[in-house]
C-alpha positions, -999 to +999 in steps of 0.1 A: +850-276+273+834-305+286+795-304+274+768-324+290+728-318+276+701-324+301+673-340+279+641-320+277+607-335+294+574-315+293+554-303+326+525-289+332+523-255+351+493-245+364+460-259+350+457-257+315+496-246+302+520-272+292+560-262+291+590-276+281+623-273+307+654-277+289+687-270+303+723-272+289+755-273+305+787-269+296+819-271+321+844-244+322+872-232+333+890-206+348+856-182+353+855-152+373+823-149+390+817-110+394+836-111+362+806-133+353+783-113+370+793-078+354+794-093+316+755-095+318+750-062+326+721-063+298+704-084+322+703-058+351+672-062+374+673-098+365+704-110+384+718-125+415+749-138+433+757-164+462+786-179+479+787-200+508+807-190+539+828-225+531+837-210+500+829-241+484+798-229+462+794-196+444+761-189+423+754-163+401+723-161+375+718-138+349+685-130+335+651-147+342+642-182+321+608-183+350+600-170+382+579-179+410+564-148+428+540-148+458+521-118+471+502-134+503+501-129+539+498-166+545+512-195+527+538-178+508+560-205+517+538-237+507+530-219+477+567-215+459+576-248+475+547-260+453+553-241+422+589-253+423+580-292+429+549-285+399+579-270+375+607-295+383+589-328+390+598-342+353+630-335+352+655-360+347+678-362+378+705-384+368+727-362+363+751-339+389+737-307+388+708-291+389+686-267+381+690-235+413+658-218+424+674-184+439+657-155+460+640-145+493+611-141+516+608-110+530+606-103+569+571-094+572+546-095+543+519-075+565+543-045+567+527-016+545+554+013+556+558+030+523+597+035+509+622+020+491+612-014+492+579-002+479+563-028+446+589-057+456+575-092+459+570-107+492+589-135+478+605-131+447+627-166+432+642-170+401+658-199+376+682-176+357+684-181+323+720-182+321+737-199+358+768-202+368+777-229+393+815-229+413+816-261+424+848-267+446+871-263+420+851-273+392+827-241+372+794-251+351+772-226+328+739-241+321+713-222+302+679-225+312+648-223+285+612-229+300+591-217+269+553-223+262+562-236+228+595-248+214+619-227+196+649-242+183+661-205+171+658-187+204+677-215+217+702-216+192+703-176+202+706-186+239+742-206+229+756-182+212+750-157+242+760-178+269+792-182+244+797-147+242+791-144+285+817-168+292+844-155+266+837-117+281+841-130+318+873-148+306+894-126+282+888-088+288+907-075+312+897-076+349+880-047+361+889-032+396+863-011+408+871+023+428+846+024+463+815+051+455+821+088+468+798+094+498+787+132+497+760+127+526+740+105+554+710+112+576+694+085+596+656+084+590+637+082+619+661+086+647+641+101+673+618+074+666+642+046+669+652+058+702+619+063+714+609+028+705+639+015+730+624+027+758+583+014+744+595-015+738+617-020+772+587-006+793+564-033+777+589-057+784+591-047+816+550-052+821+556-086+810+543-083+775+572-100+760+608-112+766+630-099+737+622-079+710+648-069+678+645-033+667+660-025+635+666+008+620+680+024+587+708+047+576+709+069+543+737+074+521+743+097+491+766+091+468+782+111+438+768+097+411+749+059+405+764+029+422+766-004+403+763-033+420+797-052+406+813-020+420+797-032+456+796-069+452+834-065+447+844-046+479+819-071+495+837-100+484+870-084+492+863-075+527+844-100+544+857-139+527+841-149+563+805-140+554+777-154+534+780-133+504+745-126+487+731-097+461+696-098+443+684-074+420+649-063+412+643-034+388+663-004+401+667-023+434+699-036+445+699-058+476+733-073+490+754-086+519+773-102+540+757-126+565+773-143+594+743-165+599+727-194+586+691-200+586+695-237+573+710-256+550+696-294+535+720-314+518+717-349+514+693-359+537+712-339+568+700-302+580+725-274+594+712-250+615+733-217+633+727-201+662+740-167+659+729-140+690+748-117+712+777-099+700+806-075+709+828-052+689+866-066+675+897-053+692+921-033+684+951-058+691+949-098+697+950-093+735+923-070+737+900-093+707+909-119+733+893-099+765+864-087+747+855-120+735+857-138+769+837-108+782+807-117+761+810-157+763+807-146+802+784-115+797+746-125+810+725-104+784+742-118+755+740-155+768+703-151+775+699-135+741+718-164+729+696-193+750+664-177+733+677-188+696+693-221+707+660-229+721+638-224+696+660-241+666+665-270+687+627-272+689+621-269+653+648-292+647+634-318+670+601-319+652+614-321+618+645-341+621+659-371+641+699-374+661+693-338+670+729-321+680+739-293+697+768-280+717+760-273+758+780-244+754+783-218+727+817-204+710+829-173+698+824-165+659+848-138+650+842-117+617+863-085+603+841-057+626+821-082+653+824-119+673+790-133+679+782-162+698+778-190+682+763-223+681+759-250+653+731-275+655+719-306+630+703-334+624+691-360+601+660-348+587+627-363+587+608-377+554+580-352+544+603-324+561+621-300+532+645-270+534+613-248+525+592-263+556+624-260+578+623-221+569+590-215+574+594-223+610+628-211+618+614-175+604+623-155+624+643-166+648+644-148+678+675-133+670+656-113+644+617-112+658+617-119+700+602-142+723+574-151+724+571-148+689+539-132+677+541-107+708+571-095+695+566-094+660+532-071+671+556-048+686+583-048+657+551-038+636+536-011+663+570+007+669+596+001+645+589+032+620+603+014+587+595-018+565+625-041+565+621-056+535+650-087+530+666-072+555+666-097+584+646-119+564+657-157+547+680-155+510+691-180+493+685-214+470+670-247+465+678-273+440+652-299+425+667-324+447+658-309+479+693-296+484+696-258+494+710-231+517+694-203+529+709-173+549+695-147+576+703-115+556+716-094+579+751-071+578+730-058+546+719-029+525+701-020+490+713+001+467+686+026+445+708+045+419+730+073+436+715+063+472+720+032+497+698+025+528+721+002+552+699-017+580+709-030+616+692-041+649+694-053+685+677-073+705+657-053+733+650-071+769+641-052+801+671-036+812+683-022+775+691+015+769+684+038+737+718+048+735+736+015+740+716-005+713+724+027+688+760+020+695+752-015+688+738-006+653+766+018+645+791-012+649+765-033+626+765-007+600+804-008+593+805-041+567+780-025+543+793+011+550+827+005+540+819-019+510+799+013+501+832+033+508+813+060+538+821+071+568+801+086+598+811+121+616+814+112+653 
C-alpha cells in the first residue's frame, strides 16, 4: 500500500474552541465499495454512499469524525458553506485529495407535516471518519480525526480499525443480497393527491401560477427489516445510468437513483442539467424509438422543459461567464423512463461556489413551478406530505471548492421493515388527476424493484 499523511494544522471552530484536523491516507487496491460500505455496519446511522453517473467517482463514509447541522428557515446554506470554509481553512492543500463534506438540504425547511422524516436535520453533512474515495481506477481510505484535544491512542485505535475495514471489504467472501419480501402497500393520502390535481390546475388556470410539481408517497411492508447494503446493491445493479446516493440517519435510510444533476464545480468550470418532461421506455427498440420522438415533439413536456432551461441559464448567467447551452434539447434514456434533456456550463465567476450555485438553482422548476414562490405556496397548501430529501439537493464538496450535488429524485427511505417511495409531476392548466398518477406509477418502478415489490393493477 502506498501511504501518504496529511500533516496536522489547528483551527478554530466557533468562538472560543480550538481543534486539530488530521487526516491519513493510505492507497488501496482492489476495494469493493458496498463491500466497503457493509463492513462498517457498527457505524450504522453514521454512513453514506455516492457515485457519479460517469462512474468515475464513488464515495462512501463510515462513521462521523464532525458534522455540520443547520436547523433554520433562512440561511441554511450560507451557514454550512461557512462552517465548512471555518473547519477546512488551515488545511494544507498540496496534496491530491481531499477531505469530502457529504449530505443534503432538504426540500423545504418550513414543512411541519409530521411522519417519517420527523427529527431529521434540515441539512445534515458529514466528514466520515473513515472515507473511501474511487478515483478512476485508483481507491484511497483516509481517516479523519477532528478532536478537541489530541490523542495519539484513539488515533493509533483509528489505524488499526480502518486496517481491519479494508481487510473485511477485501478477503471475506462477497455477499449477494436476496431483494426484501413485500407483504403489503397502501398509498397514503390518495384521495388527497388527486384532489390536489385538480386545486392546483384550477389555480393555474386563474392565473396564479404556471407549473406546479406534486409529489406523493407510496408505502411498502416488508417481511422482516431491510438493510441498506441489501438495497444499495440492487440499486447499483439496476440503474449503472443513475446517480447513485444513500445517507443514513438513526433508523433512517435514504437512497437513490437520480437522473439529474443539480450542479457540479470542478476546477473552476460549473455543470448544470436540465432534466423535465418524460415518457415511459418501450417495449422493443422501434417502439423506444416512437415514444421518444413523441415527447421531443410533444408540447407539454417541451414547455415543462423551457421552464428549467430558463431558469438555470439565468442562474448560470449571473454566477458564471461563456455561458452554454444547446437550442434544442435531447433524449436521456434510463432503464424505466427517457427525459428530456439538456446540459448547460460555464466558467464560473470568483466569489461564486458550488454552495451559492445551489442555493439558487433550489428548486428548479422541475421540482417547485414557476413562478417560484407561488408555487412552492401551493406545494405547501395542498401537497398532504413533507418531502423531506426527496426532490431536494445530495451530495458533496471538497475543501477546494470542488463538488457535485444531485436532484434526489427516483428515491425512497427505508425505516426498519417499511419503505416510503416518493414521485411527482409537474401540473400546468390542462393536466388530469389520473394522467399525472400514471405518471408517478412509472416513477415509482426504480426504487420499487430495488426494493423487490410489485403493484396489483
Amino acid at each position: 500500500m502506498q501511504q501518504k499523511w496529511y500533516n496536522a494544522t489547528e483551527i478554530e471552530v466557533g468562538s472560543d474552541t480550538k481543534r486539530h484536523f488530521y487526516m491519513e491516507t493510505i492507497e488501496v487496491s482492489r476495494l469493493s465499495a458496498l463491500a466497503f460500505f457493509a463492513a462498517g455496519e457498527s457505524y450504522k446511522g453514521k454512513r453514506y454512499f455516492w457515485q457519479n453517473r460517469e462512474k468515475t467517482l464513488t464515495l462512501v463514509g463510515l462513521g462521523h469524525a464532525y458534522t455540520i447541522t443547520n436547523n433554520s428557515h433562512e440561511g441554511r446554506f450560507d451557514d454550512i458553506e461557512q462552517q465548512w470554509k471555518q473547519l477546512t481553512k488551515n488545511l494544507v492543500k498540496e496534496e491530491e485529495l481531499q477531505p469530502i463534506l457529504f449530505g443534503g438540504f432538504t426540500f423545504d425547511p418550513a414543512n411541519d407535516t409530521v411522519g417519517e422524516w420527523s427529527n431529521f436535520p434540515q441539512s445534515l453533512f458529514a466528514v466520515a471518519t473513515f472515507q473511501l474515495v474511487i478515483r478512476d481506477d485508483k481507491a484511497y481510505v483516509s481517516i479523519h480525526y477532528i478532536p478537541e484535544e489530541n490523542d495519539a491512542e484513539a488515533f493509533e485505535a483509528l489505524r488499526q480499525e480502518r486496517d481491519h475495514l479494508i481487510h473485511a471489504a477485501q478477503v471475506k467472501e462477497v455477499k449477494t443480497y436476496t431483494k426484501p419480501t413485500m407483504i403489503g402497500y397502501e398509498e397514503p393520502h390518495k384521495e388527497a393527491y388527486l384532489a390536489s390535481i385538480n386545486r392546483v390546475t384550477a389555480d393555474i388556470k386563474q392565473g396564479l401560477a404556471e407549473k406546479v410539481v406534486i409529489a406523493r408517497s407510496l408505502a411498502l411492508q416488508f417481511e422482516q427489516q431491510v438493510t441498506s447494503p441489501q438495497v444499495l446493491s440492487h440499486v447499483m445493479n439496476e440503474q449503472p445510468e443513475s446517480y447513485l446516493f444513500g445517507l443514513e440517519h438513526e433508523g433512517l435510510f435514504f437512497f437513490g437513483a437520480s437522473p439529474e444533476r443539480l450542479v457540479k464545480v470542478e476546477n473552476g468550470r460549473a455543470y448544470s442539467s436540465c432534466v423535465a418532461g418524460s415518457i415511459k421506455r418501450g417495449m422493443t427498440a422501434a417502439e423506444d424509438k416512437q415514444l421518444g420522438e413523441s415527447l421531443l415533439k410533444d408540447a407539454k413536456n417541451r414547455g415543462e422543459h423551457h421552464y428549467v432551461v430558463e431558469m438555470i441559464s439565468e442562474i448560470f448567467n449571473k454566477n458564471c461567464t461563456m455561458v452554454k447551452v444547446p437550442r434544442e434539447p435531447k433524449l436521456l434514456k434510463i432503464r424505466d423512463i427517457q427525459h428530456l434533456y439538456t446540459p448547460v456550463e460555464g466558467v464560473i465567476n470568483s466569489g461564486a461556489t458550488i454552495l451559492q450555485l445551489v442555493k439558487h438553482l433550489h428548486p428548479t422548476p422541475a421540482l417547485g413551478g414557476v413562478p417560484h414562490a407561488a408555487a412552492m405556496n401551493m406545494i405547501r397548501a395542498y401537497e398532504p406530505m413533507n418531502r423531506g430529501l426527496y426532490a431536494a439537493p445530495i451530495g458533496w464538496l471538497d475543501a477546494d471548492g470542488n463538488g457535485e450535488f444531485a436532484v434526489a429524485i427516483r428515491s425512497a427511505v427505508l425505516r426498519g421493515d417499511c419503505a416510503y417511495l416518493y414521485a411527482g409531476g409537474g401540473i400546468v392548466g390542462d393536466s388530469t388527476a389520473q394522467s399525472e398518477y400514471e405518471e408517478t406509477l412509472v416513477k415509482f418502478r426504480p426504487m420499487l424493484r430495488a426494493l423487490g415489490g410489485n403493484l396489483s393493477e
